[in-house]
Every structure is written in C-alpha cells, then in structure tokens.
MITOR-431520 format. One record per residue (C-alpha): residue number from 1; x, y, z; residue in three letters. Coordinates in nm, 3 decimals, always signed. Layout:
N
<site num="NUM" u="X" v="Y" w="Z" residu="ALA"/>
...
This chain:
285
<site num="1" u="-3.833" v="-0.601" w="+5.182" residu="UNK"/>
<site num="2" u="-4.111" v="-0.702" w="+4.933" residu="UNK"/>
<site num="3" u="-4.021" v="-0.372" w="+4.728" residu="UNK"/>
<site num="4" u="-3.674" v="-0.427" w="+4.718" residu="UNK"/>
<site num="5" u="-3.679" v="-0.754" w="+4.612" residu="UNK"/>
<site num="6" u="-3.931" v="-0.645" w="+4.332" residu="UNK"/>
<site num="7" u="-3.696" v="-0.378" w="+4.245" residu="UNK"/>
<site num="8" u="-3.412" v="-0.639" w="+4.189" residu="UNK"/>
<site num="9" u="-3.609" v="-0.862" w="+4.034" residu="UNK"/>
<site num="10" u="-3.696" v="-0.596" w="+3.756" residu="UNK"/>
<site num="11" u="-3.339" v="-0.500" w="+3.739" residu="UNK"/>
<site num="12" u="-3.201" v="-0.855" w="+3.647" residu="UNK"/>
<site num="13" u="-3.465" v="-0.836" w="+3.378" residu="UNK"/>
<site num="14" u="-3.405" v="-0.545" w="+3.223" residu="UNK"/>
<site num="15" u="-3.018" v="-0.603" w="+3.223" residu="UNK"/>
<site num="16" u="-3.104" v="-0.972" w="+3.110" residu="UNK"/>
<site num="17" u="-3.315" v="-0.842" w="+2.804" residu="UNK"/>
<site num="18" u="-3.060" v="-0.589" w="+2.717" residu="UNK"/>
<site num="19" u="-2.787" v="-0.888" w="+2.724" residu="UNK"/>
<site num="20" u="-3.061" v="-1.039" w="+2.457" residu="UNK"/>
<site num="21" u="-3.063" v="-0.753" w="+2.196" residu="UNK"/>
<site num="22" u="-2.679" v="-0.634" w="+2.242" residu="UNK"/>
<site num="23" u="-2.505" v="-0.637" w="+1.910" residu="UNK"/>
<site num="24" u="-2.350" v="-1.024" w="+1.814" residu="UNK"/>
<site num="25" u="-1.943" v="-0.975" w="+1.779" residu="UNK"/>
<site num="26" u="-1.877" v="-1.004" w="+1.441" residu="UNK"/>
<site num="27" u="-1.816" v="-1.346" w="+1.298" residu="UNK"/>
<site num="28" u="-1.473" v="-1.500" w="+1.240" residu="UNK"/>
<site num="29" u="-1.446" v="-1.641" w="+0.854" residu="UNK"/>
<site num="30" u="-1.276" v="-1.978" w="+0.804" residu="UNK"/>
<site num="31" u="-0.969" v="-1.964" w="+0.688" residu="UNK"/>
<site num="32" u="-0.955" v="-2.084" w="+0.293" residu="UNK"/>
<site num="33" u="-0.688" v="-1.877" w="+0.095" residu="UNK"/>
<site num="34" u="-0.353" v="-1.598" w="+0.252" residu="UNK"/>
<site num="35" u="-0.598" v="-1.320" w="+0.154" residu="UNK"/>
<site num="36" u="-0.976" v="-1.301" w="+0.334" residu="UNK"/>
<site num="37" u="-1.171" v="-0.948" w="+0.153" residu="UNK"/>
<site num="38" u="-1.509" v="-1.006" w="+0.367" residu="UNK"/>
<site num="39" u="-1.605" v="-0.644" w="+0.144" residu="UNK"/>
<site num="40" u="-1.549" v="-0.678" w="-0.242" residu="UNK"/>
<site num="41" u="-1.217" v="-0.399" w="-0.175" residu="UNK"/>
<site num="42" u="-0.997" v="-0.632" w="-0.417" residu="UNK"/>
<site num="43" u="-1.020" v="-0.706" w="-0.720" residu="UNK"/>
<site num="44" u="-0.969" v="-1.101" w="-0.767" residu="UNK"/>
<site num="45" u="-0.620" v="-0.997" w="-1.013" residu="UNK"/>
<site num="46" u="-0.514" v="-0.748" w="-0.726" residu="UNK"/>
<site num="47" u="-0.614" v="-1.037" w="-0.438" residu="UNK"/>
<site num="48" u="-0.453" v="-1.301" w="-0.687" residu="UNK"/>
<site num="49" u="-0.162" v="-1.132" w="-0.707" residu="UNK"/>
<site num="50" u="-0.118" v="-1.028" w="-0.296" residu="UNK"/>
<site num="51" u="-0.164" v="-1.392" w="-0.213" residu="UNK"/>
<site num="52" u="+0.118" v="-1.550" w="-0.475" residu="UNK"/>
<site num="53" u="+0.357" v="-1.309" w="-0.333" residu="UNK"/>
<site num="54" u="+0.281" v="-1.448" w="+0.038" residu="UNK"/>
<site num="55" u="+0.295" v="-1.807" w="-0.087" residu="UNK"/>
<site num="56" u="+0.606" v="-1.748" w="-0.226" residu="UNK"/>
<site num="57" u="+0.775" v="-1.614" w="+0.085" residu="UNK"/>
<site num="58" u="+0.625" v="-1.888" w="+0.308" residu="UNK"/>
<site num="59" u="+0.762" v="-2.123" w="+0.055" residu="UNK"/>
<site num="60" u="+1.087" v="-1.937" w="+0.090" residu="UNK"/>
<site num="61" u="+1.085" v="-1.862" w="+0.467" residu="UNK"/>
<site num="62" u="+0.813" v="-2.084" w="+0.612" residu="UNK"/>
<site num="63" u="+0.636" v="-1.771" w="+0.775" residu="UNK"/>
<site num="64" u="+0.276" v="-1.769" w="+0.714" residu="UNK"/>
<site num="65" u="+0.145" v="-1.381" w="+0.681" residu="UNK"/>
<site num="66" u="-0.224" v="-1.364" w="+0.613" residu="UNK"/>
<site num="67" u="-0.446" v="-1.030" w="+0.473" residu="UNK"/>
<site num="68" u="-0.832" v="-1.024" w="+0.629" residu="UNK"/>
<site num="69" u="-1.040" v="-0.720" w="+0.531" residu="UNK"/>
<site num="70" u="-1.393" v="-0.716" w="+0.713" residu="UNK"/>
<site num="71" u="-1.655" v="-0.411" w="+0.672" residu="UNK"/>
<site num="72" u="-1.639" v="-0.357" w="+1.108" residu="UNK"/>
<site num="73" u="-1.541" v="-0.544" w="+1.401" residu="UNK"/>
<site num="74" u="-1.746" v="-0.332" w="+1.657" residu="UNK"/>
<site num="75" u="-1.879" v="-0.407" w="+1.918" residu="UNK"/>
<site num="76" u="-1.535" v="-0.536" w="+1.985" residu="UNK"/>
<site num="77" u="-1.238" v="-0.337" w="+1.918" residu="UNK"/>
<site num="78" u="-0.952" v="-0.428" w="+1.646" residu="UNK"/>
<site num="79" u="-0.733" v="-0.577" w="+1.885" residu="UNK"/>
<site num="80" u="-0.981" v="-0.811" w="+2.031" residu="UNK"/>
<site num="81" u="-1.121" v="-0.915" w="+1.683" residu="UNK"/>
<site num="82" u="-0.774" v="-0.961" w="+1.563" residu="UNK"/>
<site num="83" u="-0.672" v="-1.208" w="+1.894" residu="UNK"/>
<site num="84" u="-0.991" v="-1.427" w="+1.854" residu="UNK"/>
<site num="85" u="-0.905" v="-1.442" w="+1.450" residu="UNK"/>
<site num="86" u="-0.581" v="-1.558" w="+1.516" residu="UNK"/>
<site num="87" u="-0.671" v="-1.771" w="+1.770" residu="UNK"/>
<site num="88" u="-0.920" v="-1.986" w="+1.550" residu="UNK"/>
<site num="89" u="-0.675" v="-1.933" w="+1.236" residu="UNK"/>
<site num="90" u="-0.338" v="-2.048" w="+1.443" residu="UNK"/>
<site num="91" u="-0.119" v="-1.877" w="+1.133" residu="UNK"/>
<site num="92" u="+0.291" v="-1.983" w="+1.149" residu="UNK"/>
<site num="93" u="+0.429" v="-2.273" w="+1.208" residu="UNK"/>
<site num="94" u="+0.351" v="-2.484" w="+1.529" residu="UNK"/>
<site num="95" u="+0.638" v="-2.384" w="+1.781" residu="UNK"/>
<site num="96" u="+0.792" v="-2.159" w="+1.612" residu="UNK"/>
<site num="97" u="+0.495" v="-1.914" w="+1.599" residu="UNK"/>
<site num="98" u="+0.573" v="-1.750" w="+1.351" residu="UNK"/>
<site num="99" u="+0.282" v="-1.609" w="+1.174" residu="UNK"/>
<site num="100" u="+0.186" v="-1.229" w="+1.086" residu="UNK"/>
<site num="101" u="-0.198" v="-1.091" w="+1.048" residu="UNK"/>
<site num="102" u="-0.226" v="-0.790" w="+0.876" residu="UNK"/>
<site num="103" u="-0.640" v="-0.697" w="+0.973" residu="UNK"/>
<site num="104" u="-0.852" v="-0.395" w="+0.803" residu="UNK"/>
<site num="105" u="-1.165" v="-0.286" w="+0.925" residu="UNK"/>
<site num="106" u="-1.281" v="-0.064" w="+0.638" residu="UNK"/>
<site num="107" u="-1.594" v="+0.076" w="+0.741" residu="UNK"/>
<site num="108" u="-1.430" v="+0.143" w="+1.110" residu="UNK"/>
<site num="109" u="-1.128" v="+0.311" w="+0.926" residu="UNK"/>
<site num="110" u="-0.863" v="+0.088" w="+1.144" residu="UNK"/>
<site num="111" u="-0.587" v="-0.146" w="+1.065" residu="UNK"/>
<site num="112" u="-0.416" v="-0.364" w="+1.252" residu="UNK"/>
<site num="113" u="-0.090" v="-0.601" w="+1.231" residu="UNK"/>
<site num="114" u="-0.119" v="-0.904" w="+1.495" residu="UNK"/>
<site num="115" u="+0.223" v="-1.083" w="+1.530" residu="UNK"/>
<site num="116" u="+0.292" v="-1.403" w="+1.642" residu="UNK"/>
<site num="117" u="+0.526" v="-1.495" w="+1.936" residu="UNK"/>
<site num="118" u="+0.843" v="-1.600" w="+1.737" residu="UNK"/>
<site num="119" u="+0.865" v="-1.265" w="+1.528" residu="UNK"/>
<site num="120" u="+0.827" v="-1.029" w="+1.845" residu="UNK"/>
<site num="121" u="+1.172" v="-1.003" w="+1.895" residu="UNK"/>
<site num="122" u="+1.188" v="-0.894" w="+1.489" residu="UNK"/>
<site num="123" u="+0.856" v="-0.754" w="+1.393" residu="UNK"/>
<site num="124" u="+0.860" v="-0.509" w="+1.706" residu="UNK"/>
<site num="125" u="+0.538" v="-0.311" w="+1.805" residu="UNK"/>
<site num="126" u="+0.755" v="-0.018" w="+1.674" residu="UNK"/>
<site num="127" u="+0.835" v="-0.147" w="+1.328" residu="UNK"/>
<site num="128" u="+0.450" v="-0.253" w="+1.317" residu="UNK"/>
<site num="129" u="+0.332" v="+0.062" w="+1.413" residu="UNK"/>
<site num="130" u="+0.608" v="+0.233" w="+1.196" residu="UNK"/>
<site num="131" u="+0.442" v="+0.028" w="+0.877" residu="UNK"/>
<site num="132" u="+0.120" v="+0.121" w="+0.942" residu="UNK"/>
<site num="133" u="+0.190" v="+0.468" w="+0.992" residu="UNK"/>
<site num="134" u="+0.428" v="+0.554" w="+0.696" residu="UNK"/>
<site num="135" u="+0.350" v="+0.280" w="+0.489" residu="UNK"/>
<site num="136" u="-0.046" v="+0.160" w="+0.531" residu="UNK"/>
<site num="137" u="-0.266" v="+0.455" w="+0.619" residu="UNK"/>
<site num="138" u="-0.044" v="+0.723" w="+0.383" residu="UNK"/>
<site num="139" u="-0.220" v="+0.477" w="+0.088" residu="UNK"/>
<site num="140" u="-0.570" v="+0.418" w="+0.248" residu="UNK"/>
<site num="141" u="-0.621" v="+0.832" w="+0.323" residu="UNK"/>
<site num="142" u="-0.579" v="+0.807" w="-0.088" residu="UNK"/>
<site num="143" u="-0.804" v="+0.542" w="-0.084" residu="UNK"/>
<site num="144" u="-0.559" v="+0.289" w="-0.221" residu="UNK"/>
<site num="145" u="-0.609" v="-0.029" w="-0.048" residu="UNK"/>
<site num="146" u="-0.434" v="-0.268" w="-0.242" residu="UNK"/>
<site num="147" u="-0.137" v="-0.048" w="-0.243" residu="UNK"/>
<site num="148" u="-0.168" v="-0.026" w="+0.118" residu="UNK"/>
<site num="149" u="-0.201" v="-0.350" w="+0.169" residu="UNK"/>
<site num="150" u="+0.063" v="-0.490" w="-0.090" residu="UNK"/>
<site num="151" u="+0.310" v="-0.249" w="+0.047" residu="UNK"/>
<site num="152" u="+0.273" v="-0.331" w="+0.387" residu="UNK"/>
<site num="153" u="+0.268" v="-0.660" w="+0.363" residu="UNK"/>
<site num="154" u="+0.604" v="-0.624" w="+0.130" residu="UNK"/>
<site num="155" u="+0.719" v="-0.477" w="+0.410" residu="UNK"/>
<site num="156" u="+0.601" v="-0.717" w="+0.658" residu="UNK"/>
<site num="157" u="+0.789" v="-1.005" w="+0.455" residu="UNK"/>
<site num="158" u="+1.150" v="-0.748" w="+0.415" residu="UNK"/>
<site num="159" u="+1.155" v="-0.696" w="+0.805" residu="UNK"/>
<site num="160" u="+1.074" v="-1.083" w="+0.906" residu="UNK"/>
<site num="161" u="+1.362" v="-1.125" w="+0.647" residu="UNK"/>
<site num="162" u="+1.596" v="-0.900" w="+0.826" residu="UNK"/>
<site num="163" u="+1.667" v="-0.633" w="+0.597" residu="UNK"/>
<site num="164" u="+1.531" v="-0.263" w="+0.765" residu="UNK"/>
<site num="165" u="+1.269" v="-0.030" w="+0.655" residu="UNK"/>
<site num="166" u="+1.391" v="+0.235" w="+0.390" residu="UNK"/>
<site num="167" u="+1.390" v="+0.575" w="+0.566" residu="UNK"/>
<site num="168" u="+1.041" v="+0.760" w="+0.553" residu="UNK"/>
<site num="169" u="+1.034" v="+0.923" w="+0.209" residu="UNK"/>
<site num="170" u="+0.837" v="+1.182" w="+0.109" residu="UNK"/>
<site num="171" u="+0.590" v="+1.217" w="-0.205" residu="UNK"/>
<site num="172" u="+0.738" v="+1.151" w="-0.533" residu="UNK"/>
<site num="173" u="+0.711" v="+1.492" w="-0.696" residu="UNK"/>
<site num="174" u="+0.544" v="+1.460" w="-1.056" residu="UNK"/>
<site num="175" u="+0.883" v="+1.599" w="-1.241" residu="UNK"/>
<site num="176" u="+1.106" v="+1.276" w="-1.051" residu="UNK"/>
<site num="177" u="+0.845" v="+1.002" w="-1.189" residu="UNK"/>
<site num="178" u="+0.797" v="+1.177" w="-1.544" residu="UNK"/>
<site num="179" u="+1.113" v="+0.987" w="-1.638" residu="UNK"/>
<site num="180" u="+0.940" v="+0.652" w="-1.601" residu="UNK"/>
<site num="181" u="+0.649" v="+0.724" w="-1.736" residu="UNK"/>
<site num="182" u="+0.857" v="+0.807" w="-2.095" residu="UNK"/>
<site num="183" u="+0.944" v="+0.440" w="-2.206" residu="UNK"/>
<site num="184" u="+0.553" v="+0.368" w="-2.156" residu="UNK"/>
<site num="185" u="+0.401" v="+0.650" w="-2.303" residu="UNK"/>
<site num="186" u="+0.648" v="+0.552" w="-2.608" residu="UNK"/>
<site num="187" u="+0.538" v="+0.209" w="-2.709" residu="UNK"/>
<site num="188" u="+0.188" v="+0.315" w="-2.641" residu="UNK"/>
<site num="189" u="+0.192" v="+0.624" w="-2.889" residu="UNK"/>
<site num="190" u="+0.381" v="+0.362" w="-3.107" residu="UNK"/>
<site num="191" u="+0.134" v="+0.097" w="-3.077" residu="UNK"/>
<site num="192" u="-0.186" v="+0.296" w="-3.067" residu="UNK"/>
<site num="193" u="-0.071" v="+0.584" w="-3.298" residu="UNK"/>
<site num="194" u="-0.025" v="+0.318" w="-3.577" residu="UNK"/>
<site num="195" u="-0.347" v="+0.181" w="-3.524" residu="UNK"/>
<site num="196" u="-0.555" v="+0.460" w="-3.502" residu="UNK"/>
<site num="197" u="-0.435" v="+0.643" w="-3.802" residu="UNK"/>
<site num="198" u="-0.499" v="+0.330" w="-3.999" residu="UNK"/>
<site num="199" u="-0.847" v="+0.300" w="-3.885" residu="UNK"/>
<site num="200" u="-0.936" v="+0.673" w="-3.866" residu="UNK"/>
<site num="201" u="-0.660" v="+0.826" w="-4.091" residu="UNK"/>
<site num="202" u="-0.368" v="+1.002" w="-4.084" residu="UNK"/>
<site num="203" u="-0.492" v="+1.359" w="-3.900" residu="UNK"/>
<site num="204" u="-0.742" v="+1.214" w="-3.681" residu="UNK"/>
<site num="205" u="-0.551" v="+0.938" w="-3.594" residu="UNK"/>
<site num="206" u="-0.284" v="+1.177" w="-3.467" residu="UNK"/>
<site num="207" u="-0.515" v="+1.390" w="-3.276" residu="UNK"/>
<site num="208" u="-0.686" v="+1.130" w="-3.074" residu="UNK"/>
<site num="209" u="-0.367" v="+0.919" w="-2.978" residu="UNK"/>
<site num="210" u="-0.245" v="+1.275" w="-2.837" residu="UNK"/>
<site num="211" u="-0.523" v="+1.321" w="-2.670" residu="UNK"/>
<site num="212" u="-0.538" v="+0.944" w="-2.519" residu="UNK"/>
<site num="213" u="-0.185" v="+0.974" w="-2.422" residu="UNK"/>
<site num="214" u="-0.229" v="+1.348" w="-2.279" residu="UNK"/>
<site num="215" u="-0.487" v="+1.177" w="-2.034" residu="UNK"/>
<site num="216" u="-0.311" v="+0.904" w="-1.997" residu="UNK"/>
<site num="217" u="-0.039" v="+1.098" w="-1.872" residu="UNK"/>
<site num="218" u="-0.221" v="+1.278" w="-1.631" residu="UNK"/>
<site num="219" u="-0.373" v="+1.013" w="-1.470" residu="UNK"/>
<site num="220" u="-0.015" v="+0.863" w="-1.426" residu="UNK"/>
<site num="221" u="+0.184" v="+1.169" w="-1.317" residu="UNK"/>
<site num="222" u="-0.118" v="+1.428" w="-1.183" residu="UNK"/>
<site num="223" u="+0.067" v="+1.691" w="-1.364" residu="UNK"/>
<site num="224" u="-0.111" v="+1.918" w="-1.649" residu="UNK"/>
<site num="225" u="+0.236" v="+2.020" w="-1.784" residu="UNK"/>
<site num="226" u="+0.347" v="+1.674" w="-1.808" residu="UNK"/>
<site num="227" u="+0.008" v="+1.550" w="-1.971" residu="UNK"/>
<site num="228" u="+0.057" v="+1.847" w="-2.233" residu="UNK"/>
<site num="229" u="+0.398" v="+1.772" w="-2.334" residu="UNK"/>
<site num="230" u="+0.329" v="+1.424" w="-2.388" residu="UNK"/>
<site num="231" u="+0.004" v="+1.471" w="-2.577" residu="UNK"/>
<site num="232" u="+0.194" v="+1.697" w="-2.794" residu="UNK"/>
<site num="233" u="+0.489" v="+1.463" w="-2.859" residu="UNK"/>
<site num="234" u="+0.249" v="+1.167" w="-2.928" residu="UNK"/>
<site num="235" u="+0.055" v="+1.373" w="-3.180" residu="UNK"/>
<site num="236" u="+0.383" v="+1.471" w="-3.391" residu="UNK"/>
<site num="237" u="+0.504" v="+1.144" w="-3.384" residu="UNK"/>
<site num="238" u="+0.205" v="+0.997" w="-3.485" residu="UNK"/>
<site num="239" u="+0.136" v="+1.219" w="-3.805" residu="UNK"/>
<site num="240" u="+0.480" v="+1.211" w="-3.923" residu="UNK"/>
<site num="241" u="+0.393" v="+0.870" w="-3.969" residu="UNK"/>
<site num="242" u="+0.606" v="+0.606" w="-3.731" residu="UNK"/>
<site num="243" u="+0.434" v="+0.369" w="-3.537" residu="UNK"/>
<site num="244" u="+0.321" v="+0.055" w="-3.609" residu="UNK"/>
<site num="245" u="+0.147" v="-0.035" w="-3.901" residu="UNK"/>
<site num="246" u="-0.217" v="-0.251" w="-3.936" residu="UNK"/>
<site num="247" u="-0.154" v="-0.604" w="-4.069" residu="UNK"/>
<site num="248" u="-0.407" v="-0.676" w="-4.384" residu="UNK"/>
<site num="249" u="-0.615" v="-0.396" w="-4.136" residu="UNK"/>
<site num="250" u="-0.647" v="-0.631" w="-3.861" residu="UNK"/>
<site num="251" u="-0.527" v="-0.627" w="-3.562" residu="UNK"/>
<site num="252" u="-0.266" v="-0.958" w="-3.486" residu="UNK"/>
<site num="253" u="-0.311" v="-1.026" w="-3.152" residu="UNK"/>
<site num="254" u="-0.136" v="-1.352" w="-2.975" residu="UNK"/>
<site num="255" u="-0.257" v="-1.521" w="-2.668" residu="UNK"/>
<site num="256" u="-0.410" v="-1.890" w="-2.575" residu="UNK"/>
<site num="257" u="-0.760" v="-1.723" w="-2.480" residu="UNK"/>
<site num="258" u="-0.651" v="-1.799" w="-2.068" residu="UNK"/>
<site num="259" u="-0.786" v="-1.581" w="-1.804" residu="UNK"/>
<site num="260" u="-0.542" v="-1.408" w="-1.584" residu="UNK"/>
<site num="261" u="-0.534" v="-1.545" w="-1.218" residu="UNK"/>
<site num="262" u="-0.767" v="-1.867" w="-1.340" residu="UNK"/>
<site num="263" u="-0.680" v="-2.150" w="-1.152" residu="UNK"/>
<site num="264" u="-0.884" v="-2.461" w="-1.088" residu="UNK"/>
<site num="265" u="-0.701" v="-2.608" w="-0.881" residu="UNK"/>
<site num="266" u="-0.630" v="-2.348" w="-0.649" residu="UNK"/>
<site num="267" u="-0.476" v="-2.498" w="-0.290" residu="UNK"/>
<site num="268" u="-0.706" v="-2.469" w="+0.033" residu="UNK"/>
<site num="269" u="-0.453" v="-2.248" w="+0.300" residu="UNK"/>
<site num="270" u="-0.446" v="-2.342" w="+0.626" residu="UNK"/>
<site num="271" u="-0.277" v="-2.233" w="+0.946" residu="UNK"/>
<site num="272" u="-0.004" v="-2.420" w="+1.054" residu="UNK"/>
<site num="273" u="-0.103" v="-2.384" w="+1.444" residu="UNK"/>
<site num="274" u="+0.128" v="-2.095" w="+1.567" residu="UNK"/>
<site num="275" u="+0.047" v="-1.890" w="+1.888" residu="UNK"/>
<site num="276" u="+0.014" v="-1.518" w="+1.933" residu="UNK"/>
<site num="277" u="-0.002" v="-1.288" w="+2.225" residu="UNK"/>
<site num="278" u="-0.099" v="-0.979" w="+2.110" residu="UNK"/>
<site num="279" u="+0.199" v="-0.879" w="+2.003" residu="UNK"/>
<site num="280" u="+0.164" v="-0.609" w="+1.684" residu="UNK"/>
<site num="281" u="+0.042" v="-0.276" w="+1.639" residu="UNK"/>
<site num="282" u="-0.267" v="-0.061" w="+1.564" residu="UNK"/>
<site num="283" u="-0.352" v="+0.256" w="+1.354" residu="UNK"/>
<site num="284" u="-0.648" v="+0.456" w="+1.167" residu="UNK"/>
<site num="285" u="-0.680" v="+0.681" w="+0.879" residu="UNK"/>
C-alpha cells in the first residue's frame, strides 16, 4: 500500500510540474482600433485604409467587422482563440449581435471568420468558408495579405449587405488587364519622360523612361511581351519630344506638406457588446 501510494504521489507531481511549464495560451490584445496587426504584416497606409472602409460601413449599417492578425494562437487552436477574442471584444451591437471577426494566424498559416449570432442566418458557415477559400487564401499563397484581407473583408461587408458573392473567377490573364494598365503607363511616360529628358537630355532621357516604364510594366502585368511593348512605346514618345516640360528646371510640385493617414485625433473603437457562438468558418494556406 506504502508503494502505491508513493507511486501516486510521484504521479500528481510530475503531471503537476508539467501543468507548470505547459505553454501560456496566447494573450488576447485590447481592443483599440477595427484593425489589430499583433506582427508588423500592414503597413500603417494599408491598415489606415482597411479600417476607414469598416468605419464607414458600420456607420452605414451599424455592423461592427473587426481584422486581428497575431504571429500563432497555439497551444489553442483558431477556433478557440477566435471565441475567447470575441468574447472579451463583444464586437456588434448589443442584441442584435451583429458583429464579424475576420482572425489570421500568420506564422500557423490559418484564418478564420467568427460570426456573430444575428448574421448566422446571412453570413452562413458556407459563404464564410466560400470567402476564405476563393477569396482569402488564393491572396495569402501569393503572399498578399492586405489583399487578402481587404478583399475578404469587402466581401464580408457585400454579403452582410445582401448582395451575393460574384461567381469564382479565375486568374486575370496578363493580355485582359494590359488594357488598364495603358491610361497609367501614359501619364507616367508623359510625366516622367518630360522630366527626365530635361534633366538628362533628350536620348538618355528617352532610354531610361523606357526602361522605367518596361519594368514598370512588368511588375504590373507579369508579362515580358507586355513590358517590351510598353518600354518601346514610352521611349518613342519620349524622344519625339511630348511630355511635359520642366518649369524654370524645377520641378512644381503642390501639396500642404500632410502625411497620408495622420490623424491625431484618431477615435478609440470599441465593441458594442454583441454575442457569438461560434458561428463562422476556418481555412489554411
């Protein structure tokens, strides 16, 4: 009896001690602004941007959708994170629950949208998981968060608004978006091509706004034959001398010397103590 009670006793240690030195969950953050980046993903004009779009449709719609990006929520899994964030956070409106979290663990490669219990019957697991799937992870596997994340949450705001997805689309082949890029590429060979041949001269000038606007052009439209044409284009036009011209050989520039997305009196967001009930969807990449 002595030995088995020694055994237990050394059991209830060793699990006690383990209990000690298990892995803390993951904190939640208090809930200041629409958009929480716990990992530097965002740029502050690209987070600026995501949360005036959501302010605007709360202001519109009174739904309150909410972005957190956190480097892992292990040793819990996304779901349970997400239901303990939104149960400190209370997002939507008090009795009307209508709030949306849209959760990224980077490092962990998930996503998750949590939706609260007034949008279940309109922002279905299947249109969640449809969002993430053709909308969300397409963007991350490209390593595009904030175009994952502004799209979705675009998305997020044209469902709770009633209007349905747009049919899965496929790829935009380089040849269907050249067409855009042309009105662009136009005022910046005019612009730059003016420029640069005053400060470099009238052959060099040419050659390097070609060359900028080649690149440029590739960048935009990932296609060689595309970049060429408009390099080429943006080189003749250049040195037969259109574009605009240098003022007294400076450059007139206008502007009040105001930083984009400054604001110093930004507004403290807060939840407006909505309920959830794990109602939402989950993917990877």
């Amino acid at each position: 009896m002595s030995l088995f009670r020694l055994a237990l006793a050394a059991a209830v240690t060793f699990f006690s001690l383990g209990g000690m030195y298990a892995r803390p969950d993951v904190q939640v953050p208090s809930l200041v602004a629409r958009v929480t980046d716990e990992t530097g993903t965002l740029t502050s004009e690209q987070k600026t941007a995501v949360e005036q779009t959501l302010k605007a449709f709360e202001t519109r719609k009174g739904t309150q959708i909410s972005v957190l990006i956190v480097p892992t929520t292990e040793p819990e899994s996304i779901e349970q994170y997400s239901m303990r964030v939104v149960e400190q956070w209370k997002l939507g409106r008090k009795n009307v629950d209508d709030g949306v979290l849209l959760i990224v663990a980077k490092n962990d490669h998930a996503v998750r949208i949590e939706v609260g219990y007034g949008l279940e019957g309109i922002l279905t697991d299947a249109t969640s998981n449809r969002i993430i799937d053709d909308v969300i992870v397409p963007r991350f596997r490209d390593g595009d968060f904030y175009g994952g994340i502004s799209v979705g949450t675009n998305s997020i705001m044209r469902v709770v608004s009633g209007e349905p997805l747009p049919p899965p689309q496929r790829r935009q082949r380089a040849s269907d978006g050249a067409g855009r890029l042309l009105p662009v590429l136009f005022l910046l060979t005019v612009t730059a091509g003016g420029l640069l041949r005053a400060v470099l001269g009238r052959l060099p000038g040419a050659f390097v706004t070609g060359g900028v606007i080649g690149v440029l052009a590739w960048i935009l439209s990932g296609a060689i034959f595309v970049a060429v044409v408009a390099g080429l284009i943006a080189l003749a036009f250049t040195l037969l001398g259109s574009g605009t011209r240098a003022v007294g050989g400076r450059f007139i520039g206008g502007g009040n010397g105001r930083r984009f997305g400054s604001d110093s009196h930004r507004d403290i967001f807060r939840g407006g103590g909505g309920g959830f009930g794990g109602g939402g969807a989950s993917g990877r990449w």
